[in-house]
C-alpha positions as CSV (number, residue, x, y, z in Angstrom):
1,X,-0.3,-8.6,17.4
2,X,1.6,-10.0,14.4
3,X,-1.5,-12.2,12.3
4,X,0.0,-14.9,10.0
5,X,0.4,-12.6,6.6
6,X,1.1,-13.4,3.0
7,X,2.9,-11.5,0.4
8,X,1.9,-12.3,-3.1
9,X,3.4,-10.7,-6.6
10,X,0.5,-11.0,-9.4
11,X,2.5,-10.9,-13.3
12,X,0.6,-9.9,-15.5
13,X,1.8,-9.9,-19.5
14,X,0.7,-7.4,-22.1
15,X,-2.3,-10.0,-23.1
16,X,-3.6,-10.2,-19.8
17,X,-3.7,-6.3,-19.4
18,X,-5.4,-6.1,-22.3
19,X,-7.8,-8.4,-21.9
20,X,-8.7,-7.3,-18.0
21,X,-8.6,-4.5,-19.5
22,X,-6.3,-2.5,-16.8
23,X,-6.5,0.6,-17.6
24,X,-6.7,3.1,-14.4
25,X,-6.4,2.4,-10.6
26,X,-10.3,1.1,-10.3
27,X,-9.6,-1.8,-13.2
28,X,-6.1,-2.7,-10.7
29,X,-8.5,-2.5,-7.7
30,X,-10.6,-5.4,-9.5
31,X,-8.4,-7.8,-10.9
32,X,-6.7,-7.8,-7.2
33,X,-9.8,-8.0,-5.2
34,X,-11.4,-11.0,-7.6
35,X,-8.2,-13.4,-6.4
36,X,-9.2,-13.2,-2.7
37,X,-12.8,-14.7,-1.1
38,X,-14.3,-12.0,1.2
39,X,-14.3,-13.2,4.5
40,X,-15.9,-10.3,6.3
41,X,-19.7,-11.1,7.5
42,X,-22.3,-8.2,6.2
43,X,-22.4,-6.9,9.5
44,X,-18.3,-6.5,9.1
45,X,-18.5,-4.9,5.8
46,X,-21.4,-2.7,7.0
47,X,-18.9,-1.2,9.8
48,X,-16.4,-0.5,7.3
49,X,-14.1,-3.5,8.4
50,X,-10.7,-3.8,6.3
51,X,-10.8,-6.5,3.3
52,X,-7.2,-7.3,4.6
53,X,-6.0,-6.6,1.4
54,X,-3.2,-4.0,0.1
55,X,-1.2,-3.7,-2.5
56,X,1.1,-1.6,-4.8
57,X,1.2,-1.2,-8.3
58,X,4.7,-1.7,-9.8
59,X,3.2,0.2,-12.7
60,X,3.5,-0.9,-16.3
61,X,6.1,-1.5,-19.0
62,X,6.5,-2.9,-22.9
63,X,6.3,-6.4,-21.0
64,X,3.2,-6.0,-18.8
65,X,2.3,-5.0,-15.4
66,X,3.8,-6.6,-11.6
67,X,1.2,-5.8,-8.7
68,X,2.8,-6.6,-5.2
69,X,0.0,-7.7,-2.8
70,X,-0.1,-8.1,1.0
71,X,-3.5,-9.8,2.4
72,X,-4.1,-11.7,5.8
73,X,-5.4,-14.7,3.7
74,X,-3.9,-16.4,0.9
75,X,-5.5,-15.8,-2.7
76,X,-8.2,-18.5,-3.9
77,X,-6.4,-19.7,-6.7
78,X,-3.5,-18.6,-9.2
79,X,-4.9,-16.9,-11.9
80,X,-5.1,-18.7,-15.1
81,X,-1.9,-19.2,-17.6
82,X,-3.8,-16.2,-19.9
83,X,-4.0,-14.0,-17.2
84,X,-0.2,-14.2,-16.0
85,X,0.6,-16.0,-12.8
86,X,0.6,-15.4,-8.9
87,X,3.4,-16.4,-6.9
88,X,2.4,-16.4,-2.7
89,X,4.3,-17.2,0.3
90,X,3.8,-16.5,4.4
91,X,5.8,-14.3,5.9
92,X,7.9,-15.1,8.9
93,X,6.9,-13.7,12.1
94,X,10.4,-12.4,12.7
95,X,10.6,-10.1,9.2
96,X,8.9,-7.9,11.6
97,X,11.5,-8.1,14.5
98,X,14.3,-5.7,13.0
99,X,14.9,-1.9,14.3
100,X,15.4,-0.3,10.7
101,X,14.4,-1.0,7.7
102,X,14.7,1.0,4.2
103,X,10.9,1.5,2.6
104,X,9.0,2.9,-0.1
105,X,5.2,3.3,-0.1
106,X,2.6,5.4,-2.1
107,X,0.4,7.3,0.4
108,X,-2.5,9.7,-0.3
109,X,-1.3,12.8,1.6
110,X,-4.2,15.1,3.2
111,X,-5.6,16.1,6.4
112,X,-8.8,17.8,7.9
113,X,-9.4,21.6,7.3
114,X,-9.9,22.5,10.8
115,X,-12.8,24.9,9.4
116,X,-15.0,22.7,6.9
117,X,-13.8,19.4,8.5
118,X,-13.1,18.5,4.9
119,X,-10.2,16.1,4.1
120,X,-7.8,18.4,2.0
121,X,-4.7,17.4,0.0
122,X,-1.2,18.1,1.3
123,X,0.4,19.7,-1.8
124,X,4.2,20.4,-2.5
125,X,7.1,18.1,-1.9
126,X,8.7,19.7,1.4
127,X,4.7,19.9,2.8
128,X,4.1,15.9,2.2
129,X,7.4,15.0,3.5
130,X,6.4,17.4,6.8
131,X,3.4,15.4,7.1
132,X,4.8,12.0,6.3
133,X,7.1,12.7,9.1
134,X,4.6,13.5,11.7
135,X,2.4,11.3,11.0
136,X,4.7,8.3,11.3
137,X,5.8,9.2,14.3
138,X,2.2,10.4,15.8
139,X,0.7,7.0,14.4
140,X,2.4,4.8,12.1
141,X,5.1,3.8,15.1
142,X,8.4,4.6,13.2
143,X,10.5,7.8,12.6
144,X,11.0,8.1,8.9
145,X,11.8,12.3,9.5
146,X,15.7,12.0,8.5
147,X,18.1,12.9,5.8
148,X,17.5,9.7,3.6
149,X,13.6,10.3,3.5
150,X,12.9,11.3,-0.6
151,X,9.1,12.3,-1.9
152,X,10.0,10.9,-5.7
153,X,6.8,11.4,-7.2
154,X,3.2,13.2,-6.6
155,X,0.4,12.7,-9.0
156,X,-3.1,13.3,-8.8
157,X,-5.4,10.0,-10.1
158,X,-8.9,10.4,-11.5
159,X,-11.0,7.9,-12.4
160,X,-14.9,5.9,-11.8
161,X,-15.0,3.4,-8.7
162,X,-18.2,0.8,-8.8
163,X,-21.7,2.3,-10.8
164,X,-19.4,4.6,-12.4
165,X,-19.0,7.0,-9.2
166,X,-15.8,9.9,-9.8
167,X,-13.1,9.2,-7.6
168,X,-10.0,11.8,-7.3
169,X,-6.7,10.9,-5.2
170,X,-3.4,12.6,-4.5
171,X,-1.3,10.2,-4.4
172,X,2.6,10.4,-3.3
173,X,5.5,8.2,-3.7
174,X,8.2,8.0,-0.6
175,X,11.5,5.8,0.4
176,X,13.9,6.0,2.6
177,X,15.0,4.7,5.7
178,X,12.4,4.3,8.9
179,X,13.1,3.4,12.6
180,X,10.8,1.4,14.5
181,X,9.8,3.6,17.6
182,X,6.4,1.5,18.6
183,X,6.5,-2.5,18.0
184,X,2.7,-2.7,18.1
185,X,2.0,0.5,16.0
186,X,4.7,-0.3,13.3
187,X,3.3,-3.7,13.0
188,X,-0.2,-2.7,12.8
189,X,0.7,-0.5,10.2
190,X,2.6,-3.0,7.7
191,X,-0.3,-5.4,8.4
192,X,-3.0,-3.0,7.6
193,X,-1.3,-0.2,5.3
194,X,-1.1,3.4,6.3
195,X,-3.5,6.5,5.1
196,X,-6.0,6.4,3.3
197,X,-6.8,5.8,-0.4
198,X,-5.6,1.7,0.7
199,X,-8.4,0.1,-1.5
200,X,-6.6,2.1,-4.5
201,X,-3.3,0.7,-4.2
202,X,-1.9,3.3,-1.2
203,X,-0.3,2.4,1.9
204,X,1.6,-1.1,0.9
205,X,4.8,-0.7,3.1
206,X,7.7,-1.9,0.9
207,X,10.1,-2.8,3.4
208,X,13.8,-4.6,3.6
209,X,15.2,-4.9,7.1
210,X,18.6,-2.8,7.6
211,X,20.7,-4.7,9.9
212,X,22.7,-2.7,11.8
213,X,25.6,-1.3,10.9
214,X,27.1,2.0,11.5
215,X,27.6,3.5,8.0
216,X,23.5,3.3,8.1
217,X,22.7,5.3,10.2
């Protein structure tokens, strides 16, 4: 089902990152989550209901920081001059309508040790690519396992979530070009992210529709 979704882009200049003081993937994880109300009930938060939130850091440079946010509701206010700006609009039902699109996401790669049960990271550039692969197909609904698919960047992030609790993540960057195989899955999945690690900035699909043409396949 496509919900009524809005992509926001939160600016942030050097003053304002200072000042929030953003300075790992928790600090990121506040400044996004304070610009939204949360409409889950307890009971919904309780049974681990999504904040239908995401979003992907865009990382920083000499001129500040540019967070692009996806969330099923619109943010409760822009952010004050100080604190840099956010720009919102709703996306149309149809962005959703194409059969290719080119991507990049940052997933946490791992799986279950069969043995342990423990969730273990996938490690190596060829292994995460393997598993991005599978799983898209298996449950993201889109094929991403072809020639243009590129793993740019793996890096592990450590930091302290809420009461100061240690929180380690593998974290990959991907891009290339997917192919919608299930409507409903590949939907889903933009809606709500992919993989885990989404409250930390993983799983934002970064899509632009690929009309078709034959030198893209």
């Amino acid at each position: 089902m496509k919900a009524i979704m809005f992509a926001s882009v939160l600016t942030l200049d050097r003053k304002a990152v200072t000042d929030l003081k953003i300075t790992d993937p928790y600090s990121i994880h506040r400044v996004v989550y304070s610009l939204f109300e949360d409409v889950r009930t307890e009971v919904e938060k309780l049974s681990g209901k999504a904040s239908g939130i995401i979003y992907a850091d865009q990382g920083g440079t000499v001129y500040g920081r540019q967070i692009l946010i996806l969330s099923n509701h619109v943010p409760l206010t822009c952010v004050d001059d100080q604190y840099g700006q956010v720009k919102t609009k709703k996306i149309n039902k149809s962005f959703l309508n194409y059969d290719r699109y080119r991507f990049k996401v940052g997933v946490n790669p791992c799986q279950r040790n069969n043995k342990t049960r423990k969730l273990v990271p996938v490690k190596g550039r060829d292994a995460v690519a393997k598993w991005f692969a599978q799983r898209s197909e298996k449950s993201w609904g889109f094929s991403a396992g072809n020639a243009h698919l590129q793993v740019d960047n793996i890096e592990v992030l450590q930091f302290k979530g809420k009461k100061q609790r240690p929180i380690t993540i593998a974290k990959a960057s991907l891009q290339g070009i997917l192919h919608v195989t299930d409507q409903e899955k590949f939907t889903q999945s933009f809606q709500q992210g992919i993989g885990r690690g989404r409250a930390f900035g993983c799983g934002l699909l970064q899509i632009v529709p690929q009309p078709d043409n034959p030198f893209n396949q």
